[in-house]
C-alpha angles and dihedrals in degrees: 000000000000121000128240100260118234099258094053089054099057094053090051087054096049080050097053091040079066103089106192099043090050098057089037094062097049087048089054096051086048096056087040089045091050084044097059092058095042086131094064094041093038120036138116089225124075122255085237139343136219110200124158098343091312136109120219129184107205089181101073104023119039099228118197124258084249093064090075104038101287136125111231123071085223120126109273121270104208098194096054102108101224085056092044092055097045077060101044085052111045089034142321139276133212115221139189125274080241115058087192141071117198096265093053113122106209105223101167092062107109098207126068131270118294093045124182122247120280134143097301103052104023092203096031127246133288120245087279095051098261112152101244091214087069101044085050084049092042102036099041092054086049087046099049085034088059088038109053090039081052091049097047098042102047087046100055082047087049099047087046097048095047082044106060090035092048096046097049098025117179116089098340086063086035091048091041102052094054100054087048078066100052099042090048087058105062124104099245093174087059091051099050090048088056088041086055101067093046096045131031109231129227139168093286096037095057098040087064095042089056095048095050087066102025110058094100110080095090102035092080084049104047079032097068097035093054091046084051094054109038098080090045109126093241089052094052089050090055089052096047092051095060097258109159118256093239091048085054092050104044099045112026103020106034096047088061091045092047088067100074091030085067102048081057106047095083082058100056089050089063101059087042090062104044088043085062088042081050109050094045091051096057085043095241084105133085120344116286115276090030112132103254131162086221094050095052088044082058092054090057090043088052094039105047092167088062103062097167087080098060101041086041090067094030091065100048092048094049090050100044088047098043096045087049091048088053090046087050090050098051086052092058090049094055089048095044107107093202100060089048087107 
């Protein structure tokens, strides 16, 4: 099992003297962590059911309304009160703290959509009767989970890319760099608009769109540390003794690079996130009734009386953004070598 080295763990102790981005990050695993199960904290079927001697699990099988003493062979509806009674007397039913998913109309609400918050719906509801607890749930889990795949994804292009044009240089670095430019310039909100009405976008579909042009953001960085490096003696002398140039890239040129492509990566998260926001808001996003932070902004720009929508989503997207930019900050502290004494 090989040991932390010295080096790593100093940087693991100036993050961690960083007080807010320490504790923002943990908050922010938490939240990711509660996002990832918002089927078991938000849903408009019970977690298990006891009836007549019998467990059921309507999570994770649709049982017909018979099943229970109905007389459809629909799938249940568990909010239906007749249903709702059949349980209560013949057993009993756990349910989430949340009685709603993000696609659950609210019907027994007396007031009109959308409606404020109250017991029932602790934000309130949308203008089609939607609990705004469970889109946040829903949508902030789909929006970390984009923006972290984007993130991921564009990143690994983009090492790969400054790398290669860093470490041989000429007119691969010369070539490359000007069809970097070109490709940076082109209006990729305009394409995706006119993509949009070919092809109906969803999660996937997106995701690819948005790599496509967004893979650039780390290939100036790794660029300029592997142009740095190459003519380094020890780099020469692996050269000279035969080592592949793969084998000289990935273990004494990258790790140097990775330092500053770290410090950048909560960065890049950010603008993930908020392309995805972005993109929802203006309807040239996911597919309409997706869960979607943007979608649910648009909603409290279209439904001024109803305030609670707009500060609902405000304040997600200001906490999520601002705990990612502190998290980002401390990781350019650790990796700052001028802060290592």
């Amino acid at each position: 099992m090989s040991r932390i080295s010295p080096i790593n763990l100093a940087r693991w102790a100036r993050f961690r003297a960083n007080r807010r981005g320490y504790w923002s990050l943990w908050i922010f695993l938490v939240l990711f962590t509660l996002s990832l199960f918002a089927e078991l904290l938000a849903n408009d079927k019970p977690l298990l059911v006891r009836y007549d001697n019998r467990f059921y699990a309507p999570l994770l099988v649709n049982y017909p309304e018979t099943t229970f003493g109905g007389q459809f062979a629909t799938i249940t509806d568990f909010r239906d009160p007749y249903v709702a009674a059949r349980i209560t007397q013949h057993g009993w039913s756990i349910w989430p703290p949340i009685r709603y998913r993000y696609d659950t109309i609210n019907y027994a609400t007396t007031q009109s959509f959308p409606s404020p918050p109250s017991g029932q719906n602790w934000l309130g509801t949308d203008s089609q009767g939607k609990d705004v607890v469970a889109q946040v749930l829903y949508g902030f889990r789909i929006s970390l989970l984009f923006g972290l795949s984007l993130t991921l994804f564009s990143s690994l292009i983009g090492i790969v890319v400054g790398a290669t044009q860093g470490y041989y240089g000429g007119k691969l670095d010369l070539w490359g760099q000007r069809f970097i430019e070109v490709w940076s310039g082109m209006p990729t909100l305009f394409l995706i608009i006119l993509l949009s009405s070919v092809i109906q976008p969803d999660f996937w579909w997106l995701l690819g769109i948005t790599i496509l042009f967004g893979w650039m953001s780390l290939v100036n960085v790794v660029r300029a540390e592997f142009l740095r490096t190459r003519n380094f003696d020890y780099i020469r002398a692996a050269q000279a003794m035969g080592v592949s140039d793969r084998v000289i890239m990935m273990r004494s040129m990258l790790p140097n690079a990775m330092v500053a492509t770290l410090t950048f990566l909560p960065f890049i998260l950010c603008s993930s996130i908020t392309t995805l926001t972005s993109l929802d808001f203006l309807g040239f996003g996911l597919p309409v009734g997706s869960p979607s932070l943007g979608a649910l902004l648009l909603e409290g720009k279209n439904n001024l009386q109803a305030p609670w929508l707009g500060i609902t989503v405000f304040l997600v997207l200001a906490t999520l953004l601002s705990l990612l930019i502190f998290i980002g900050e401390a990781v350019r502290d650790a990796f700052d070598p001028s802060k290592a004494h």
